[in-house]
MIVO-379484 format. One line per 2 residues: number of its first residue (from 1); their letters; for each residue z, x, y of N, C-alpha, C, O, CB. Coordinates in nm, 4 decimals, padded with zeros to 6 digits. Each point is the difference from the previous one (the first is absolute). Glycine has a CB too. Example, Ala and Ser with C-alpha at 12.3 -4.5 7.8 and 13.67 -1.06 7.14 Angstrom:
<sites>
1	AS	00.7800:01.3190:-00.5690:00.0000:-00.0890:00.1190:00.0000:00.0900:00.1200:00.0665:00.1036:-00.0019:00.0581:-00.2928:-00.1154; -00.1966:00.1542:00.2223:00.0060:00.0820:00.1190:00.0730:-00.0770:00.1090:00.0169:00.0509:00.1108:-00.2314:00.0675:-00.1736;
</sites>
This chain:
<sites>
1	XX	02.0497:01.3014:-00.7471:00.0070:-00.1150:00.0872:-00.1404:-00.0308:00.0520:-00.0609:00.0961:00.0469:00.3004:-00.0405:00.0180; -00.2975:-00.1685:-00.0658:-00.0916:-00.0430:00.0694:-00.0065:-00.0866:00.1053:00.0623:-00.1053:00.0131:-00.1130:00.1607:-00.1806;
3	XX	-00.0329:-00.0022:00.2465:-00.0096:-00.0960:00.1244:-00.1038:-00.1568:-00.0304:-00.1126:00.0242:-00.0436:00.1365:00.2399:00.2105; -00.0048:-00.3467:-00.1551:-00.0980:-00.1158:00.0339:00.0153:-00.0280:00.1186:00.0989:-00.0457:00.0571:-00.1037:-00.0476:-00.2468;
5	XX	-00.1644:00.1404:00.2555:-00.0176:-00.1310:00.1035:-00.1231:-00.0913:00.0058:-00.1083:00.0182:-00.0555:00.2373:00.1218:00.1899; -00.0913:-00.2407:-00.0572:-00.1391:-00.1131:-00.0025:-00.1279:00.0764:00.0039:-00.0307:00.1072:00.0522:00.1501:-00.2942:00.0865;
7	XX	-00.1818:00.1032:-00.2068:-00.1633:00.0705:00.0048:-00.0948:-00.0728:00.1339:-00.0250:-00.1197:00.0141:00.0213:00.1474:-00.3258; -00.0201:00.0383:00.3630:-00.0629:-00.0470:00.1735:-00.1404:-00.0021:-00.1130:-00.0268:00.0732:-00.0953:00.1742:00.0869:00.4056;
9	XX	-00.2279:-00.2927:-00.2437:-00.1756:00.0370:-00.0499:-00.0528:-00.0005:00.1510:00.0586:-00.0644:00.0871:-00.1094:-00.0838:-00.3600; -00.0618:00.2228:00.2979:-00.0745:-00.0267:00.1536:-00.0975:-00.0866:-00.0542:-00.0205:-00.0052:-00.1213:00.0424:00.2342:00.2696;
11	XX	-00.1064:-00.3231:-00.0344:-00.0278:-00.0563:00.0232:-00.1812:00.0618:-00.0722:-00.0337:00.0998:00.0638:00.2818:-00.1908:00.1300; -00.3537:00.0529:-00.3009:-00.1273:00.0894:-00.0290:-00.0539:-00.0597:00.1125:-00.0118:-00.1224:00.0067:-00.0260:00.1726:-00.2690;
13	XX	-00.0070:00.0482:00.3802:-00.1159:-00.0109:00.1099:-00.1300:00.0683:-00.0224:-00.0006:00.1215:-00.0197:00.1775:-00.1346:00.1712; -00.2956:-00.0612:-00.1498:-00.1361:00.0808:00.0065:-00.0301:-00.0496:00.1849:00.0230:-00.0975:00.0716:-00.1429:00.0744:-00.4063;
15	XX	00.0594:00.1527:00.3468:-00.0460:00.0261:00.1631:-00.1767:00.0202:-00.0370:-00.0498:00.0682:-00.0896:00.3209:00.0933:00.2178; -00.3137:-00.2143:-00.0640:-00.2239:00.0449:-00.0634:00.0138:00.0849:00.1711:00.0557:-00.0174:00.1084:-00.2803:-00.3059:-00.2936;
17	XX	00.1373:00.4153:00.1201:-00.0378:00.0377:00.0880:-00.1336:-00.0489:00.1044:-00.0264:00.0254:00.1176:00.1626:00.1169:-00.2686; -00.2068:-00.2282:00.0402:-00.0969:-00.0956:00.0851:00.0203:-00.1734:-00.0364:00.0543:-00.0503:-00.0983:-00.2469:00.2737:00.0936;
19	XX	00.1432:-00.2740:00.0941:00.0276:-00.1605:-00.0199:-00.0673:-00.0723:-00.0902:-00.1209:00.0164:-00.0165:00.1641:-00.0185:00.2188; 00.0071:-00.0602:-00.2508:-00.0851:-00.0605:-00.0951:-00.0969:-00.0927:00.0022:00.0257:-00.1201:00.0093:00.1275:00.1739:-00.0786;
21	XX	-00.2803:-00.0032:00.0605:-00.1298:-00.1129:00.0588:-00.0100:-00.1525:-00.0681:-00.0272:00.0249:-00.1174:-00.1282:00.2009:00.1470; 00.1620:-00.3399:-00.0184:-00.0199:-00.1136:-00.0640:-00.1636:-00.0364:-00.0564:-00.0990:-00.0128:00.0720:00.3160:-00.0503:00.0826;
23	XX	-00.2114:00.0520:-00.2955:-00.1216:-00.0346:-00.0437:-00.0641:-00.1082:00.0394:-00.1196:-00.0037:-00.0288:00.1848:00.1065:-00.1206; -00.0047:-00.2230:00.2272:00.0080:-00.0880:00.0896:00.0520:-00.0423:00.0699:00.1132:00.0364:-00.0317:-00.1751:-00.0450:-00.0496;
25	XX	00.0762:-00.0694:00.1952:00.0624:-00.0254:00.1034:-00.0559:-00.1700:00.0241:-00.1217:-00.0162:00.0090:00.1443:00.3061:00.0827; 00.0590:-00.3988:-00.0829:-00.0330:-00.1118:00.0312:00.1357:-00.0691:00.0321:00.1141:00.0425:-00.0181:-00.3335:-00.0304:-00.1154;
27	XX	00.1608:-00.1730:00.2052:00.0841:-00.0597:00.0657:00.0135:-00.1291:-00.0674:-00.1031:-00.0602:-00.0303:00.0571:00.1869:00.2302; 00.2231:-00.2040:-00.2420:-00.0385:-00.1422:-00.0771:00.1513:-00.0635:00.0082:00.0820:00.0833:00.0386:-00.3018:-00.0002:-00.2346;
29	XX	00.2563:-00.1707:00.1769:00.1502:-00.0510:-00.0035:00.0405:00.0399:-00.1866:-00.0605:00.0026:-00.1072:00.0272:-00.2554:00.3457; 00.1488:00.2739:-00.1953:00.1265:00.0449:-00.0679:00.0709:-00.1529:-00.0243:00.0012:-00.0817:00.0921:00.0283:00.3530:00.0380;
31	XX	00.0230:-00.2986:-00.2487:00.1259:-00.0470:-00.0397:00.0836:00.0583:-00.1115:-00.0430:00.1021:-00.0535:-00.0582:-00.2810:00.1370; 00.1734:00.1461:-00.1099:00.1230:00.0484:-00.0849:00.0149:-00.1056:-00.1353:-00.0751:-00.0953:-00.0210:00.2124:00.1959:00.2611;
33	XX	-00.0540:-00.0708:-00.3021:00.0735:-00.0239:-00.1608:00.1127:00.0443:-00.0095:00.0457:00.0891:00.0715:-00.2205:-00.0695:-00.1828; 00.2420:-00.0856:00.0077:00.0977:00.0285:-00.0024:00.1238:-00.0424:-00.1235:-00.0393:-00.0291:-00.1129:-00.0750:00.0419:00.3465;
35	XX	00.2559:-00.0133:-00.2029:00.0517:-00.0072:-00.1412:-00.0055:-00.1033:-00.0801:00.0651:-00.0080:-00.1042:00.0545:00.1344:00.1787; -00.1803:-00.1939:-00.0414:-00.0129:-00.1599:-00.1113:-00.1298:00.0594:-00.1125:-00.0395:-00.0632:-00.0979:00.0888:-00.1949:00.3332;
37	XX	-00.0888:00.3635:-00.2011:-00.1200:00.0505:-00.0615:00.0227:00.1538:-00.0881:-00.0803:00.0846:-00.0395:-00.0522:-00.2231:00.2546; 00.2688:00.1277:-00.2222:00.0579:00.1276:-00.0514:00.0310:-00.0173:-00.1495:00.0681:-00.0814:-00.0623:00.0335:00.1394:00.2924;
39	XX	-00.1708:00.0402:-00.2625:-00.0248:-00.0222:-00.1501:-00.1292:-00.0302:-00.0527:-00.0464:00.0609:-00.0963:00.2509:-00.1323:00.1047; -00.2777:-00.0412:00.0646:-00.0766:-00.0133:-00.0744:-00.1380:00.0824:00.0144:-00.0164:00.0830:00.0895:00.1508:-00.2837:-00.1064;
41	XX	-00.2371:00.1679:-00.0853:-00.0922:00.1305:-00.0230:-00.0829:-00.0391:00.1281:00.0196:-00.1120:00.0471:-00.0364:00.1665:-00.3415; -00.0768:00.0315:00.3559:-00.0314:00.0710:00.0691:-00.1806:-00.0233:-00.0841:-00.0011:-00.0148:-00.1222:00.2868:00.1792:00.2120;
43	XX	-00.3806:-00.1650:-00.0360:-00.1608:00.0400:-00.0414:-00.0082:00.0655:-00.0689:-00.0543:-00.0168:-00.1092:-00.0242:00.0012:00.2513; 00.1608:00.1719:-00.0771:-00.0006:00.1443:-00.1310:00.0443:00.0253:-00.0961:-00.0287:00.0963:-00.0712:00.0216:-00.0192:00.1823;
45	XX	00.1209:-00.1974:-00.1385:00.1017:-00.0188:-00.1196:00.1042:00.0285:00.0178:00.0920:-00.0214:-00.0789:-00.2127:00.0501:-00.0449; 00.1349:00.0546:00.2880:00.1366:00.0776:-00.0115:00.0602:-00.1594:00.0671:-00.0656:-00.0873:00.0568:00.0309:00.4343:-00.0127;
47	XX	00.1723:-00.3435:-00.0737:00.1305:-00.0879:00.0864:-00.0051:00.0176:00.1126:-00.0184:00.1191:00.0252:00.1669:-00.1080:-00.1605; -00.1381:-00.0983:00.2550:00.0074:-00.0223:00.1308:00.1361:00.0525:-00.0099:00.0594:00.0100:-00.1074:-00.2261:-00.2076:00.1771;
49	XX	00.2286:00.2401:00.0750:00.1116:00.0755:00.0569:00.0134:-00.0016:00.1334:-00.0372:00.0949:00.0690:00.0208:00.0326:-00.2352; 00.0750:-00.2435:00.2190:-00.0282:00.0046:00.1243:00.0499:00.0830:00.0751:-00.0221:-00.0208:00.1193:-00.0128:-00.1530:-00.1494;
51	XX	00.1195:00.2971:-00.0049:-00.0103:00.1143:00.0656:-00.0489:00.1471:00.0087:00.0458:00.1063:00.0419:00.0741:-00.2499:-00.0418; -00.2562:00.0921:-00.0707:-00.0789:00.1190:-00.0340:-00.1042:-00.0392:00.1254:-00.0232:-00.0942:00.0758:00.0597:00.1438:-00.3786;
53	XX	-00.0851:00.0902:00.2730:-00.0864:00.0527:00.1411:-00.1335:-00.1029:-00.0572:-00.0839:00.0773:-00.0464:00.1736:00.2497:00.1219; -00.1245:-00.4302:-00.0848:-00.1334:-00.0445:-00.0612:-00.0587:-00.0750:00.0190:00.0659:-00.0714:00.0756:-00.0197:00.1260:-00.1827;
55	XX	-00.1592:-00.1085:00.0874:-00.0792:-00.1321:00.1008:-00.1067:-00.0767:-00.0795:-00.0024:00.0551:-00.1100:00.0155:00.0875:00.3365; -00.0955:-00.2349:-00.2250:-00.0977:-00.0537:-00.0276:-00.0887:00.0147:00.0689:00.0238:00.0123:00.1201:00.0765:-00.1188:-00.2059;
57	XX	-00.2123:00.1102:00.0472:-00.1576:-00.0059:00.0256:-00.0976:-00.0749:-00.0672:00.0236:-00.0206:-00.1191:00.0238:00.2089:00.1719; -00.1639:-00.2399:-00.0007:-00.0913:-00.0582:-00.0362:-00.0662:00.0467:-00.1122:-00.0262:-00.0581:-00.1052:00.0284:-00.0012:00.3049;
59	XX	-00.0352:00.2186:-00.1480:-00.1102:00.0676:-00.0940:00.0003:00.1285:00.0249:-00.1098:00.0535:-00.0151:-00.0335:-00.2290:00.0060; 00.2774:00.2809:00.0606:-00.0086:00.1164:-00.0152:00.0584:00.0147:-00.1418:00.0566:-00.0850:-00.0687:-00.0565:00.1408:00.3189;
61	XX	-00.0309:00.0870:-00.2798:00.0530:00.0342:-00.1214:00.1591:-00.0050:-00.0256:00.0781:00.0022:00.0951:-00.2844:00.1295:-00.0913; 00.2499:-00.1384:-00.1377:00.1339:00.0267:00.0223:00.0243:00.1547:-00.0529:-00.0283:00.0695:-00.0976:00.0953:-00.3371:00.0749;
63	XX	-00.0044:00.2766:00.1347:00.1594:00.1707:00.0372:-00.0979:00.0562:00.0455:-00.0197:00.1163:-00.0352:00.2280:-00.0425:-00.1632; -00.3224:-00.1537:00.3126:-00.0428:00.0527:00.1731:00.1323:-00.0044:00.0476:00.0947:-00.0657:-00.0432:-00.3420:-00.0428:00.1077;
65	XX	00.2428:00.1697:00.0094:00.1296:00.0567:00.1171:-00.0845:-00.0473:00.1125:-00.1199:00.0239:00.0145:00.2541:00.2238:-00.1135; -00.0505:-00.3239:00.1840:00.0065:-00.0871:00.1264:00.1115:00.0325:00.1059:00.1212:-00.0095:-00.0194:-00.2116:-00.1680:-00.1297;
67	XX	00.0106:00.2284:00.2960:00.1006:-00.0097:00.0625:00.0316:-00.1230:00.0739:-00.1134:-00.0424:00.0220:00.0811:00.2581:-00.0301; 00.1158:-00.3025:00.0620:-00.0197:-00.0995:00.0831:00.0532:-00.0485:00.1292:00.1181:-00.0344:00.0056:-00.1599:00.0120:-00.1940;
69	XX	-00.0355:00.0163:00.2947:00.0725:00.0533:00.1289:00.0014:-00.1873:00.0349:-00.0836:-00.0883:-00.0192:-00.0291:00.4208:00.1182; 00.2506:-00.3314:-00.0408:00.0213:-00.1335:00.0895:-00.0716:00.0325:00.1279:00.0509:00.0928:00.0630:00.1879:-00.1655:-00.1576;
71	XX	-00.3339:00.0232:00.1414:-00.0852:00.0368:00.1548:00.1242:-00.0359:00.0807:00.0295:00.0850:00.0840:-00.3190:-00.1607:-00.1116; 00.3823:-00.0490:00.0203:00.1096:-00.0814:00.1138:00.0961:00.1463:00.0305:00.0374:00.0376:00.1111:-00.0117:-00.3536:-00.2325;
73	XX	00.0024:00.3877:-00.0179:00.1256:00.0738:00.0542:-00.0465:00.1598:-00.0401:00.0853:00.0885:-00.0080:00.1254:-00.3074:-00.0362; -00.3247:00.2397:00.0252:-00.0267:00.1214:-00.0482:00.0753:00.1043:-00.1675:-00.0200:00.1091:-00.0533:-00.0219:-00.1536:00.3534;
75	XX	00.1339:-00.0817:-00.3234:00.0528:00.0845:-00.1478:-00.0945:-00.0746:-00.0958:-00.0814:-00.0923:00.0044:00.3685:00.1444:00.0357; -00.2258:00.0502:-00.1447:-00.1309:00.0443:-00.1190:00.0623:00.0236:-00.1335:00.1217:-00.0047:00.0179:-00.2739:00.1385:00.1543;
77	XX	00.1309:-00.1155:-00.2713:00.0541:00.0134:-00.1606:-00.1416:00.0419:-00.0772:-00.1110:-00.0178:00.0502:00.3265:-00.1961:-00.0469; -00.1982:00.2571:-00.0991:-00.1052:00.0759:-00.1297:00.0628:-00.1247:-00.0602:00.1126:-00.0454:00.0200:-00.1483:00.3649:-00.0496;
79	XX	-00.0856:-00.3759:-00.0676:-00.0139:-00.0800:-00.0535:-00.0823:00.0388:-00.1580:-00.1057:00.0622:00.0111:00.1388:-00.1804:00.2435; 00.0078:00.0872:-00.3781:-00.0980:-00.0316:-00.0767:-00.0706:-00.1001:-00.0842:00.0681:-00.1021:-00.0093:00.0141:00.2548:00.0513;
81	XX	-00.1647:-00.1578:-00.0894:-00.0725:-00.1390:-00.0264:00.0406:00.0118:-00.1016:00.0022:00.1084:-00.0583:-00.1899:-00.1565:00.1718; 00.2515:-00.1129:-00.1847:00.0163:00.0014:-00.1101:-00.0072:-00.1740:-00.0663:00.0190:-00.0606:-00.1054:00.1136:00.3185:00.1614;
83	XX	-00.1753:-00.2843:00.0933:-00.0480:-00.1957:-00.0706:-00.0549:-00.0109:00.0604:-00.0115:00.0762:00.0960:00.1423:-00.2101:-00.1695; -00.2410:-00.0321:00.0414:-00.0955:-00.0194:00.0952:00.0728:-00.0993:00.1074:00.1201:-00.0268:00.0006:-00.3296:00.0686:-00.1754;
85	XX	00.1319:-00.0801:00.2460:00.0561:-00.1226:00.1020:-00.0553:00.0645:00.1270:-00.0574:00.1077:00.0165:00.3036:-00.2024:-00.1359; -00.2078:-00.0147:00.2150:00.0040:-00.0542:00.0238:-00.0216:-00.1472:-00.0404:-00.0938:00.0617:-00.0504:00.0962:00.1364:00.1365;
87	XX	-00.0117:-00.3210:-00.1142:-00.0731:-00.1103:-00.0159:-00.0262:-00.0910:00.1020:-00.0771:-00.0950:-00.0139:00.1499:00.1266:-00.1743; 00.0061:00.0011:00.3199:-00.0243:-00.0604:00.1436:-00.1265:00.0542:00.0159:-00.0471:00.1026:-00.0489:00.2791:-00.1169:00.1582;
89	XX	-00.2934:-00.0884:-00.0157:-00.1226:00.0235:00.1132:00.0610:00.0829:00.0782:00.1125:-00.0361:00.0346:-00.2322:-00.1744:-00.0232; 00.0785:00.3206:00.0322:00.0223:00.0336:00.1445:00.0661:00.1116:-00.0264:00.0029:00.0816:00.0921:00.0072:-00.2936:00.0291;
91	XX	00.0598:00.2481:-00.2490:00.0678:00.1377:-00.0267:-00.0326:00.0563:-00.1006:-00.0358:-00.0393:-00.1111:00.1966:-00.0140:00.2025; -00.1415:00.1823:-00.0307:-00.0647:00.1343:-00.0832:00.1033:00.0770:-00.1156:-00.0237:00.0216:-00.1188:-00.1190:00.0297:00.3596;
93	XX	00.2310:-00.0279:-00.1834:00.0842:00.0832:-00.1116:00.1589:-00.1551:00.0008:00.0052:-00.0984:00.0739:-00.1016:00.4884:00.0145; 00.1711:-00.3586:-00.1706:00.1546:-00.0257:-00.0391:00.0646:00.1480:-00.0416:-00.0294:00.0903:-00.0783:-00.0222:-00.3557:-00.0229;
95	XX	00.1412:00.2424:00.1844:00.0915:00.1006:00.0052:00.1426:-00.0284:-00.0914:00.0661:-00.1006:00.0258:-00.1811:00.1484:00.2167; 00.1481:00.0237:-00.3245:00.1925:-00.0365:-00.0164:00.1024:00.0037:00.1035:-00.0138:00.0831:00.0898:-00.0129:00.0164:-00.2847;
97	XX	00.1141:-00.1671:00.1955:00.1003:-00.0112:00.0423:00.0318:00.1327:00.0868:-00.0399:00.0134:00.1157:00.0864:-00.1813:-00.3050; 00.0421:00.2794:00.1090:-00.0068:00.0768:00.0767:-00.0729:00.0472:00.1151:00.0326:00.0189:00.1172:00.0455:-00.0199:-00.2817;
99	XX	-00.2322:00.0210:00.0722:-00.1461:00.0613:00.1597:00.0336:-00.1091:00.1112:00.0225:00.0267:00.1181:-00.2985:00.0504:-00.2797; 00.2758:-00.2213:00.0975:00.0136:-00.0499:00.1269:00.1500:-00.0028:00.0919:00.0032:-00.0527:00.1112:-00.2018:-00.0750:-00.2242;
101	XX	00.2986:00.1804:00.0612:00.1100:00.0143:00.0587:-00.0397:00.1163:00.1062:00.0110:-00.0305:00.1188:00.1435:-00.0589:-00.3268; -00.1943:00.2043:00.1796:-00.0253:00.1274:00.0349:-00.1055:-00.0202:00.1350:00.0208:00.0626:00.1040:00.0230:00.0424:-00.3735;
103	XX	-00.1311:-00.1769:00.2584:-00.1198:-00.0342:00.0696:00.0664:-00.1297:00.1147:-00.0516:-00.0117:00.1111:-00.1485:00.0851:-00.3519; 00.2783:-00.1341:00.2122:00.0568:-00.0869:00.0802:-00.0962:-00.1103:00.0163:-00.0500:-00.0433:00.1038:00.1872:00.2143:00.0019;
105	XX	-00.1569:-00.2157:-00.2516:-00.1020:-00.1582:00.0061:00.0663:-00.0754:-00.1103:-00.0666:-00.0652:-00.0805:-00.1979:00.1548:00.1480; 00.4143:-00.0809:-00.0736:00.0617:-00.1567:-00.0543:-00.0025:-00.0786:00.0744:-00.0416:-00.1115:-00.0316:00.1732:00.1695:-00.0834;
107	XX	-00.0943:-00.0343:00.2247:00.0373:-00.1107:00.0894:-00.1577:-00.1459:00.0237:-00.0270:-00.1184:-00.0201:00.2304:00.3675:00.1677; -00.2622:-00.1115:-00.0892:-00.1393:-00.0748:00.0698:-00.0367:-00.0619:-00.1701:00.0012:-00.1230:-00.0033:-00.1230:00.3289:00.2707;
109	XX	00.0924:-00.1422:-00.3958:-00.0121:-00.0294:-00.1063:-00.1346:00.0269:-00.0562:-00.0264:00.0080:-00.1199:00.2006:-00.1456:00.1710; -00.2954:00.1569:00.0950:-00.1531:00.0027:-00.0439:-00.0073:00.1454:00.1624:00.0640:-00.0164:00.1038:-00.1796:-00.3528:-00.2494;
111	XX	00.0472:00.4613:00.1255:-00.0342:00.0837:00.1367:-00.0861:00.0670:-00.0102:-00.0242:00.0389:-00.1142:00.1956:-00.0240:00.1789; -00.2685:00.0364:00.0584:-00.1098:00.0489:00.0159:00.0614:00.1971:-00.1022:00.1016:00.0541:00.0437:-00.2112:-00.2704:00.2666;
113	XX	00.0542:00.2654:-00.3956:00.0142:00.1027:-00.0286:-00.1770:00.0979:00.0112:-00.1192:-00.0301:00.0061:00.3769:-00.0910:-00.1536; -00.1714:00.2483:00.1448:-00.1289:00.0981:-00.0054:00.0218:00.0474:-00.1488:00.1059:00.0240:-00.0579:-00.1291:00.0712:00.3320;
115	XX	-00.0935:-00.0892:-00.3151:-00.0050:00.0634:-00.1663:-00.0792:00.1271:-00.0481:-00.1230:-00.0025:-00.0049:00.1369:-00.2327:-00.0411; 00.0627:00.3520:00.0088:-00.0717:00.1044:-00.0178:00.0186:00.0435:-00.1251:00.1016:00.0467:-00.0514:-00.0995:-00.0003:00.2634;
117	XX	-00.1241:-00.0683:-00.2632:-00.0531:00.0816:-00.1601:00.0553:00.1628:00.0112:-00.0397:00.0803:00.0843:-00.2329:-00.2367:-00.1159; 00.3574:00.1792:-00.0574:00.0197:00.1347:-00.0108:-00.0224:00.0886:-00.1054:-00.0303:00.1192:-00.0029:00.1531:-00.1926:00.1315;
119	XX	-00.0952:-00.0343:-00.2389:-00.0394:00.0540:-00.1475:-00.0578:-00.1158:-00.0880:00.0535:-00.1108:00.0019:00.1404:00.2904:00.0051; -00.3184:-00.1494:-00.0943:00.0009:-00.0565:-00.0759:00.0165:00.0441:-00.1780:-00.0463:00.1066:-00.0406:-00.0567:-00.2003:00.2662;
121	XX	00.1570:00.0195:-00.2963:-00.0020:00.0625:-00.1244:-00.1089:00.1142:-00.0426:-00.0809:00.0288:00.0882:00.1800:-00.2477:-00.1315; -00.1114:00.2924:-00.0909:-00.0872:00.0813:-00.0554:-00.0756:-00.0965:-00.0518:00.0674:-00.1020:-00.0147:00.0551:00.2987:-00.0217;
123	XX	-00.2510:-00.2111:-00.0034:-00.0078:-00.0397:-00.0531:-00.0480:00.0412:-00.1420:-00.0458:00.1118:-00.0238:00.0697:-00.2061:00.2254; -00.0065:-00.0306:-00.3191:00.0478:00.0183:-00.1539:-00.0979:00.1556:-00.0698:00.0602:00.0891:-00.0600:-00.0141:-00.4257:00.0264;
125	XX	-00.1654:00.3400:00.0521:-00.0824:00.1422:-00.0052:00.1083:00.1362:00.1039:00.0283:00.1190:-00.0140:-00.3321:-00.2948:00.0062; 00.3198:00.1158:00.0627:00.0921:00.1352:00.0954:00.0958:00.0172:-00.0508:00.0405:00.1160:00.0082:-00.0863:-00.1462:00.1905;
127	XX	00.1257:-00.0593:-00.2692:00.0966:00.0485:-00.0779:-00.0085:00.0644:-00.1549:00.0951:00.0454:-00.0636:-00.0125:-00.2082:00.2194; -00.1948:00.1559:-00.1905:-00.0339:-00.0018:-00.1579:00.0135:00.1793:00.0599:00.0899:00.0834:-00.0109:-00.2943:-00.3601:-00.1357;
129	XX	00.0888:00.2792:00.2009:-00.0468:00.1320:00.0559:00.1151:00.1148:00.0110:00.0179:00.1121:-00.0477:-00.1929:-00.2543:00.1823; 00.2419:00.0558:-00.0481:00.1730:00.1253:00.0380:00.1104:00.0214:-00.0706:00.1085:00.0549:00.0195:-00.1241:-00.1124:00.1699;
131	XX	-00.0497:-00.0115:-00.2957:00.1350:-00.0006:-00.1687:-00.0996:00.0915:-00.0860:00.0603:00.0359:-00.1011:00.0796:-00.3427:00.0660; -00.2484:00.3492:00.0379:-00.1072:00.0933:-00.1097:00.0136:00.1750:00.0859:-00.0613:00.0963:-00.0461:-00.1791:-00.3579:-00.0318;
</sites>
């Protein structure tokens, strides 16, 4: 006789034991994107998803890791770069749908954010290097 029971998964948590320093730190407005833009390609080639963690930029690299803090309400999301944009004056990153759900800037639609560099890609010699 065998027993079956449901398979419980926990939740994967990493704890750092130190904080993670930002390779930069700056200040710029935030807007969002969203599902009318789902599907189509993206700068990097990959498909937009407006519920992926991901954003546009002017001129960081893409799959830098971005954190992005709403200054109005203090919440925040990891972000990665994976298109360019903005094309407004006056704004720095585009966020998806989700970040901006999470961050609480659908409504307002444009908001003051804080932006912290956390990672940037290897670059293409750094990778040759760590495959030999």
């Amino acid at each position: 006789m065998f027993l079956i029971a449901p398979v419980m998964e926990a939740p994967l948590v990493a704890h750092l034991s130190e904080q993670v320093r930002p390779i930069k730190t700056w200040v710029g407005n935030a807007s969002w994107y969203g599902p009318e833009f789902d599907g189509k390609k993206t700068a990097s080639g990959e498909r937009f998803d407006a519920e992926s963690l991901t954003a546009a930029h002017p001129n960081l690299p893409f799959n830098s890791w971005v954190k992005i803090v709403n200054t109005r309400n203090g919440k925040f999301e990891f972000v990665r770069i994976n298109d360019r944009g903005p094309y407004q004056e006056g704004r720095e990153i585009d966020v998806s749908y989700r970040v901006a759900r999470k961050i609480g800037l659908v409504h307002s639609g444009v908001s003051q954010v804080r932006l912290e560099l956390l990672l940037l890609p290897p670059k293409p010699n750094q990778v040759e290097q760590s495959q030999n």
